[in-house]
C-alpha positions as CSV (number, residue, x, y, z in Angstrom):
1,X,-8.2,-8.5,-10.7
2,X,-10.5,-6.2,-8.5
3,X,-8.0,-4.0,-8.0
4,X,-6.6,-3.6,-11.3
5,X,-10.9,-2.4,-12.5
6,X,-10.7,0.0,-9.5
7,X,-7.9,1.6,-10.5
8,X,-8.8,1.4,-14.1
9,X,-12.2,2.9,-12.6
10,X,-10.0,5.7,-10.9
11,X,-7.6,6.7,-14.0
12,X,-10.7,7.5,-16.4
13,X,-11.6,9.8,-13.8
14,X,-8.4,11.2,-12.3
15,X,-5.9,9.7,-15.1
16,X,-3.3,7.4,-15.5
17,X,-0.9,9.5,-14.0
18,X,-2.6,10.2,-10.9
19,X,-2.5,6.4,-10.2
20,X,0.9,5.6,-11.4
21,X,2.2,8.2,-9.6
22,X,0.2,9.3,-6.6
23,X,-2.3,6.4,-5.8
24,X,-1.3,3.9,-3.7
25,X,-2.1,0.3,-4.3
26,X,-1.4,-0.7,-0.8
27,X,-3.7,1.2,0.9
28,X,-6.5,0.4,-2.0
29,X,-6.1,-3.2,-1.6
30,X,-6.2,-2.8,2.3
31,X,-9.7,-1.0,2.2
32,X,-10.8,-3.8,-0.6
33,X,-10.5,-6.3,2.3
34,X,-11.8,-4.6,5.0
35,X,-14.6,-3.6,3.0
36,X,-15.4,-6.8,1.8
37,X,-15.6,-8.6,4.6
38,X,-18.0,-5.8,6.2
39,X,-20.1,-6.1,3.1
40,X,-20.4,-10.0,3.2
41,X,-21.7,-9.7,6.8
42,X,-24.0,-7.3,6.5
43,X,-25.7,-7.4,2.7
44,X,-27.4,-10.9,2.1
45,X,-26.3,-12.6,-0.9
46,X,-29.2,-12.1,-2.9
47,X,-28.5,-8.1,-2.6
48,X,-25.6,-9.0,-4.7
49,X,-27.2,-10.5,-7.9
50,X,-27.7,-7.2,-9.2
51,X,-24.3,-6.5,-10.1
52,X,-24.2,-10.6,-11.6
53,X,-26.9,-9.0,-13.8
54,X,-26.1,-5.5,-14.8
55,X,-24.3,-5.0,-19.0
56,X,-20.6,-4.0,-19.5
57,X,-21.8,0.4,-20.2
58,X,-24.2,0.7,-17.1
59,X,-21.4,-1.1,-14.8
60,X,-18.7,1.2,-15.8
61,X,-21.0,4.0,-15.2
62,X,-21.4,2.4,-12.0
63,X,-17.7,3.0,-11.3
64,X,-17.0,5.7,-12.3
65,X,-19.6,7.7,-10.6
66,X,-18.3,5.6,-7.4
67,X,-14.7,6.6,-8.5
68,X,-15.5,10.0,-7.9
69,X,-16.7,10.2,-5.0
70,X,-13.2,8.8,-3.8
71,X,-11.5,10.0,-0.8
72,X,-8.0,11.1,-2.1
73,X,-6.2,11.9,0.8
74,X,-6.9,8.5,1.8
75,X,-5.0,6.5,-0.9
76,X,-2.5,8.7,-1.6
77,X,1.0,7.1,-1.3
78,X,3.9,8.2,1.3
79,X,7.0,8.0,-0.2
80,X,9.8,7.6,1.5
81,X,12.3,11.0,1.9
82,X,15.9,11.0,1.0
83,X,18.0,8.6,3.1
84,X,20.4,10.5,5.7
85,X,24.1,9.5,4.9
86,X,25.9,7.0,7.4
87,X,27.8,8.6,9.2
88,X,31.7,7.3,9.4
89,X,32.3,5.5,12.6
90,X,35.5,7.6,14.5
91,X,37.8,5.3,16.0
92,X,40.4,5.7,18.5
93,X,44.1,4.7,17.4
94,X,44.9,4.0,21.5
95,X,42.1,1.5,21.9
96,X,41.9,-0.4,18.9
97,X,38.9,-3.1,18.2
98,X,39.3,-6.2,20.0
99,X,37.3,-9.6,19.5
100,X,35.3,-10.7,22.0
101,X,36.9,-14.3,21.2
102,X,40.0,-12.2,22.3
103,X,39.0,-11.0,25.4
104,X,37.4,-14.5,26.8
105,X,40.7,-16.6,25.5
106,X,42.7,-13.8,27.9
107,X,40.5,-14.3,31.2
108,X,41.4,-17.9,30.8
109,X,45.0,-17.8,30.7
């Protein structure tokens, strides 16, 4: 559910397009988690109670001026590039494939 505010939190600044097309969900999630468990180590759980506390308008102002000071580069995704064609095996007429269950029945004869 976090996720899905952050990234709401990111399209009203950067739009939807930006995060259906360029942001990348893996990476976000990844620095949710490492973040998190940073945060619960060092801020006391009373620090926290403020956020319990705060209205729906002040909260999304929260994240949104949060959302733009967002590093980019950093959650951009990496697509992947065009796949190279397999290339087709050559094969040599004179020695043809032979099975390895083949070869082991002929060393016994």
């Amino acid at each position: 559910m976090i996720v899905s505010v952050i990234k709401a939190a990111i399209a009203g600044i950067y739009g939807a397009k930006f995060v259906d097309e360029q942001l990348s969900g893996y990476y976000l999630a990844d620095e949710i988690s490492a973040t998190y468990r940073g945060m619960m180590i060092a801020i006391e759980p009373e620090e926290w109670i403020i956020f319990r506390q705060l209205k729906q308008a002040p909260l999304v102002g929260l994240l949104r001026k949060l959302a733009k000071n967002l590093k980019l580069s950093a959650f951009r995704k990496h697509p992947r590039g065009p796949k190279k064609p397999v290339a087709k095996r050559k094969s040599d007429p004179k020695t043809p494939h032979v099975s390895t269950a083949k070869l082991i029945a002929s060393r016994k004869k």
